[in-house]
C-alpha positions as CSV (number, residue, x, y, z in Angstrom):
1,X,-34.0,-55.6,-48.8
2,X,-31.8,-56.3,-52.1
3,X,-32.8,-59.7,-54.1
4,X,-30.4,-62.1,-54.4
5,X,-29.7,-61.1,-58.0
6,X,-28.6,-57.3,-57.1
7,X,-26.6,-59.1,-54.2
8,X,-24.7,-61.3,-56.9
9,X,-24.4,-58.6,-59.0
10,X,-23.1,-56.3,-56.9
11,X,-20.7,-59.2,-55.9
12,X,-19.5,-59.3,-59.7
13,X,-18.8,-55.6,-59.3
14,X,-16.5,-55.8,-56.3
15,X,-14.6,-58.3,-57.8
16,X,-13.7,-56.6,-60.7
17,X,-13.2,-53.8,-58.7
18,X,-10.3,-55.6,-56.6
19,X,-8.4,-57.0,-59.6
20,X,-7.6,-53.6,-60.4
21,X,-6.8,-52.6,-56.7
22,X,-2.7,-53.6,-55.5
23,X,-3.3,-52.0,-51.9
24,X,-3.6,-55.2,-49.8
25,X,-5.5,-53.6,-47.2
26,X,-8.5,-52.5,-50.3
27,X,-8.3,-56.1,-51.2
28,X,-8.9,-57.7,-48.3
29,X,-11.9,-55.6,-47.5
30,X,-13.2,-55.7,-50.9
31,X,-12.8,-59.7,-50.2
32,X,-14.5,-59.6,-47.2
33,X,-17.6,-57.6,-48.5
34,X,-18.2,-59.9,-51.7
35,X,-18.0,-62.8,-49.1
36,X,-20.3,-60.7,-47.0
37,X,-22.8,-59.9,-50.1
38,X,-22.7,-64.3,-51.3
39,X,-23.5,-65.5,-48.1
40,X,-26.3,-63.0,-47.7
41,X,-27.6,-64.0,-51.6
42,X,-27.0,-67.8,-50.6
43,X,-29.5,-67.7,-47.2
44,X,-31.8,-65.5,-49.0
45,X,-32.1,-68.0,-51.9
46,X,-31.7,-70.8,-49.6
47,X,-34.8,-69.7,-47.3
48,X,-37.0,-68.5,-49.8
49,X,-41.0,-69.1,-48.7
50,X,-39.9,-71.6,-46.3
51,X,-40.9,-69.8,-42.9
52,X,-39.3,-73.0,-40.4
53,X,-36.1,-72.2,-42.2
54,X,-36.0,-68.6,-42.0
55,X,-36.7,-68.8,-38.1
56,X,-33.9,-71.5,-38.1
57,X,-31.2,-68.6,-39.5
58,X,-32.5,-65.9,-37.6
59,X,-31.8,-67.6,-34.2
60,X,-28.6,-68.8,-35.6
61,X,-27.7,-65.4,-36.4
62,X,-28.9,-64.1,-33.2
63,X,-27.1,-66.7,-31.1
64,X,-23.9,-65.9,-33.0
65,X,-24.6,-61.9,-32.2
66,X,-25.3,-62.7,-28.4
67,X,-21.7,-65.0,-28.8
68,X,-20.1,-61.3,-28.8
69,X,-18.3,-61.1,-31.9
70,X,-15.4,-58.8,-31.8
71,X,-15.2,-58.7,-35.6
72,X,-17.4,-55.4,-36.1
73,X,-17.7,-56.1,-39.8
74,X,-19.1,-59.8,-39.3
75,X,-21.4,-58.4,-36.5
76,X,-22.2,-56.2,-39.3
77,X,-23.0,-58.8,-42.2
78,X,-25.0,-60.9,-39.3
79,X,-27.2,-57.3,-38.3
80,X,-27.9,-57.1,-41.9
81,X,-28.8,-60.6,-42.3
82,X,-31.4,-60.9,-39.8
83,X,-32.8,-57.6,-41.1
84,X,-33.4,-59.5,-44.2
85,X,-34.0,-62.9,-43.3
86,X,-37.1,-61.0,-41.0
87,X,-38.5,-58.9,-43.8
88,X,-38.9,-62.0,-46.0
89,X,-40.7,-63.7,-42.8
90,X,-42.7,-61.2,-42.3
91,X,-43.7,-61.2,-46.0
92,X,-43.9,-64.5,-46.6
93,X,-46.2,-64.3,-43.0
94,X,-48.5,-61.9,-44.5
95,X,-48.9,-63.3,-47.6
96,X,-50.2,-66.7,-46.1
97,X,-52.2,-65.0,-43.8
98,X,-54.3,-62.6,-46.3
99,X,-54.8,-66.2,-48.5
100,X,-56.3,-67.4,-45.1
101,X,-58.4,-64.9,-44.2
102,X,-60.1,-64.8,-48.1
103,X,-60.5,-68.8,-47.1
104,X,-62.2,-68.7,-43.8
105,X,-64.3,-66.0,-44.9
106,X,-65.2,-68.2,-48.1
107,X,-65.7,-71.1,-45.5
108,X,-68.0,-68.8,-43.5
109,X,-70.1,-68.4,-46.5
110,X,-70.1,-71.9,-47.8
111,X,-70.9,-72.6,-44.3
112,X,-73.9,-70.1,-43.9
113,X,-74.9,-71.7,-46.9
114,X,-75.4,-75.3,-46.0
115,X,-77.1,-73.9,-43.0
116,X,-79.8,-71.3,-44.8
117,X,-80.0,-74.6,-47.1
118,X,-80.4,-77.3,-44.5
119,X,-83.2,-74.8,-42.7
120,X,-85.0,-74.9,-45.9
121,X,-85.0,-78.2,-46.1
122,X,-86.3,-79.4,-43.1
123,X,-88.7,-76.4,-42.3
């Protein structure tokens, strides 16, 4: 998955690619792409380590693809988009979980604790 950064930065490419392009057809794709390679940057930023949101876009994304798009590039953009959008849940997913397991398992102990120590006192 590219950061938001290479996304931007590969935006600032293509548009210095298409002021030196006069084939319409070139531009308008190249247009389409650095719209394509914003948006993407924008939801990415947009979502960051905020699982709720992140489900929020990938059913909107997903509701959009079942809509049958018959513009194969924005299919495209919205394929690639949920691909992303569902690697950073998943990251963001097992990040929060591995920080819960080392808590329960410190709970466990603290909790073992109070009981060896509560045994000791009343025995």
């Amino acid at each position: 998955m590219a950061s938001t950064e290479e996304l931007r930065t590969e935006t600032r490419r293509l548009i210095d690619l298409v002021k030196d392009t006069s084939d319409p057809e070139l531009k308008y794709n190249i247009a389409s792409r650095c719209s394509e390679l914003s948006q993407r940057a924008e939801l990415i930023e947009t979502a960051t380590n905020n699982p709720e949101m992140l489900e929020r876009y990938i059913r909107r994304c997903q509701y959009a693809l079942a809509g049958g798009l018959s513009d194969k590039s924005h299919r495209e953009m919205l394929e690639r988009v949920i691909l992303d959008l569902t690697e950073m849940l998943s990251e963001i997913r097992r990040k929060s979980s591995g920080g819960a397991r080392v808590r329960v398992h410190q709970m466990r102990r603290a909790g073992s604790r109070a009981v060896r120590s509560a045994k000791f006192r009343s025995g």
